[in-house]
Residue, then its C-alpha position, 0 to 999 in steps of 0.5 A: x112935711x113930717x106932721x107927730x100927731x100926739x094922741x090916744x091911743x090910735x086903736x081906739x079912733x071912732x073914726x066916722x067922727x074922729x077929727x084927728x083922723x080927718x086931720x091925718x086924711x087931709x094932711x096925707x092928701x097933701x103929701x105929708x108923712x104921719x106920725x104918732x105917739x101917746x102922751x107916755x111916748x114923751x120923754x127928755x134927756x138932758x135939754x132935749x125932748x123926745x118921742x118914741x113915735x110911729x110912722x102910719x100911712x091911713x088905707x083907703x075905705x069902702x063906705x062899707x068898712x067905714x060903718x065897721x067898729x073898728x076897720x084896718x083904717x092904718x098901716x103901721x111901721x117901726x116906732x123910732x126915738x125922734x127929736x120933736x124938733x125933727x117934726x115939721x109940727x107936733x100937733x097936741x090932740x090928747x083928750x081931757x082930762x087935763x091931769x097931773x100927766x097932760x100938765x107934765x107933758x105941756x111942759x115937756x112940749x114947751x121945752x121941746x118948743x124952746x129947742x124948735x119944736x113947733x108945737x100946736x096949740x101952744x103949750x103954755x096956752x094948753x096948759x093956762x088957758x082953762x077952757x071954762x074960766x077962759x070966758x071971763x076975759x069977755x065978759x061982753x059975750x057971756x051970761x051972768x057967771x059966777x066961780x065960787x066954792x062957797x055953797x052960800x054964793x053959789x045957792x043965792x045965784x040960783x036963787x037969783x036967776x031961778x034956773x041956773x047952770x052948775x058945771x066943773x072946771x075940769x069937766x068935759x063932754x058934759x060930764x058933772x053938769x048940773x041944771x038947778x032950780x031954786x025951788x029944787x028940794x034936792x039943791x043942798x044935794x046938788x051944792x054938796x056933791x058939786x062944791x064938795x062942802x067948799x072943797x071944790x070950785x064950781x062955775x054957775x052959769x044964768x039958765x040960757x033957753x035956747x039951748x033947747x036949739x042947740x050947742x053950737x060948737x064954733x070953730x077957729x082955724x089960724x085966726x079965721x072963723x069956720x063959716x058953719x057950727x055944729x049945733x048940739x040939741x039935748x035929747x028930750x027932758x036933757x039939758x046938755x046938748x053934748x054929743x057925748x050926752x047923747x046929743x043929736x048934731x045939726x050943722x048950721x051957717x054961723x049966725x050974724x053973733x056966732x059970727x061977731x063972737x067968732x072974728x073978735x076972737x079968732x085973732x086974739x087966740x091965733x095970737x095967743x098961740x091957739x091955732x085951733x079953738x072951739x066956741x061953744x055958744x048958746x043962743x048969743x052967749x059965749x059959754x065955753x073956750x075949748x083948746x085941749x082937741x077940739x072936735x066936730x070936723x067930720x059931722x060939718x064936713x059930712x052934712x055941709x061938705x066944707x072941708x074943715x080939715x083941709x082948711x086946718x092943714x092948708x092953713x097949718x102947712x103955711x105956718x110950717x112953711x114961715 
């Protein structure tokens, strides 16, 4: 099979934690060719949507060259213009943000999807599917939330669970979260630069503390439930668990909620067109949807040895196969 990975741009793959690479790793051992091309790649003549996309084959790494910064981790050929119907799958691993330019390309991807491309996530679940609002369709999972832009609503909920969490609807890796209490002196500050004077909406979230045991990321593969999270603990004095907040990674057997969250999911998003979600859950909460790229494949391959990827490609190779 011929897999188009859509992508940020390859050179700068952290690839000991990368899980596009450890797609492309499993998908390669299966005998599949690997294709690239970033979201600028995509292009459309007429009714057609095309990719100016690159075929890599991964090289072998010593442990040694793992541990480099940047390692000759590819070997790359000459890009071609293809149809992204010619791909067995197209796999939609763009980071956030989800800008104006990942809006465009969702829609470019769901036109090539109408000419059989087949596209993974779902281009219309990309795009509608908000990874922060998504869990008010589950309101039997979540802590006590609020979306509002209004600074008032927002200051009574603090006020009302005296610890509560603020964070963006667009934000990602724990960027712009914001812990408030009710007795904070600087709270008008904090509803100021959040809420943008009622400019901008913001999700508040109940103060969950077990977040003090971790983030756990949850994964979902073509409707089933990966059976170990990745739990993300804040650093001390941190209250974001996100690894790119400086988190430390812990993976752990899924508890008997992660666990119940997980299978009543898993089946409706895969019917949705989500092959491939993230939960991320505190304690027994629900508190994030996450379907843009969803991460944490190698560290729970590395500390567990469950192949995670393989599991992805196997299950994607099927589905190709249909």
């Amino acid at each position: 099979m011929q897999w188009l990975f859509i992508v940020d741009p390859i050179n700068s793959f952290q690839i000991k934690k990368d899980s596009s690479y450890a797609m492309m790793q499993a998908a390669q051992a299966l005998g599949h060719a690997i294709w690239v091309a970033e979201l600028g790649d995509l292009f459309a003549r007429s009714d057609r949507v095309y990719a100016t996309a690159s075929p890599i084959t991964l090289q072998a790494l010593s442990p040694g060259a793992m541990a480099l910064k940047s390692p000759r981790w590819y070997a790359e050929g000459e890009s071609q213009e293809r149809l992204l119907n010619e791909f067995d799958a197209v796999l939609m691993r763009k980071d956030p943000p989800f800008d104006l330019e990942f809006l465009y390309a969702t829609l470019l991807l769901e036109q090539a999807q109408r000419g059989g491309a087949k596209v993974f996530n779902r281009p219309q679940m990309l795009r509608d599917h908000n990874e922060k609002l998504a869990i008010l369709e589950f309101p039997q999972f979540i802590a006590d939330t609020l979306v509002s832009r209004d600074p008032q609503k927002l200051r009574a909920f603090v006020q009302a669970h005296k610890l509560a969490i603020f964070k963006l609807l667009d934000g990602m890796g724990g960027a712009s979260i914001f812990q408030a209490r009710a007795d904070d002196p600087n709270l008008s500050v904090i509803l100021e630069t959040m809420a943008q004077f009622g400019r901008r909406s913001v999700m508040a979230q109940a103060y969950i503390p077990e977040i003090l045991q971790g983030d756990k990321r949850v994964l979902l593969i073509g409707g089933e439930v990966v059976p170990f999270a990745l739990a993300r603990i804040p650093q001390a004095g941190e209250s974001r668990g996100n690894l790119a907040a400086g988190g430390r990674a812990e993976a752990r057997p899924l508890t008997a909620s992660d666990r119940r969250i997980g299978e009543y999911l898993a089946p409706r998003l895969y019917e949705r067109g989500l092959f491939l979600v993230g939960l991320d859950i505190i304690g027994e909460r629900l508190t994030e949807i996450n379907v843009t790229s969803p991460t944490c494949f190698r560290e729970i391959m590395d500390q567990t040895g469950f192949d995670v990827a393989g599991m992805f490609v196997r299950k994607l190779t099927e589905v190709c196969q249909q």
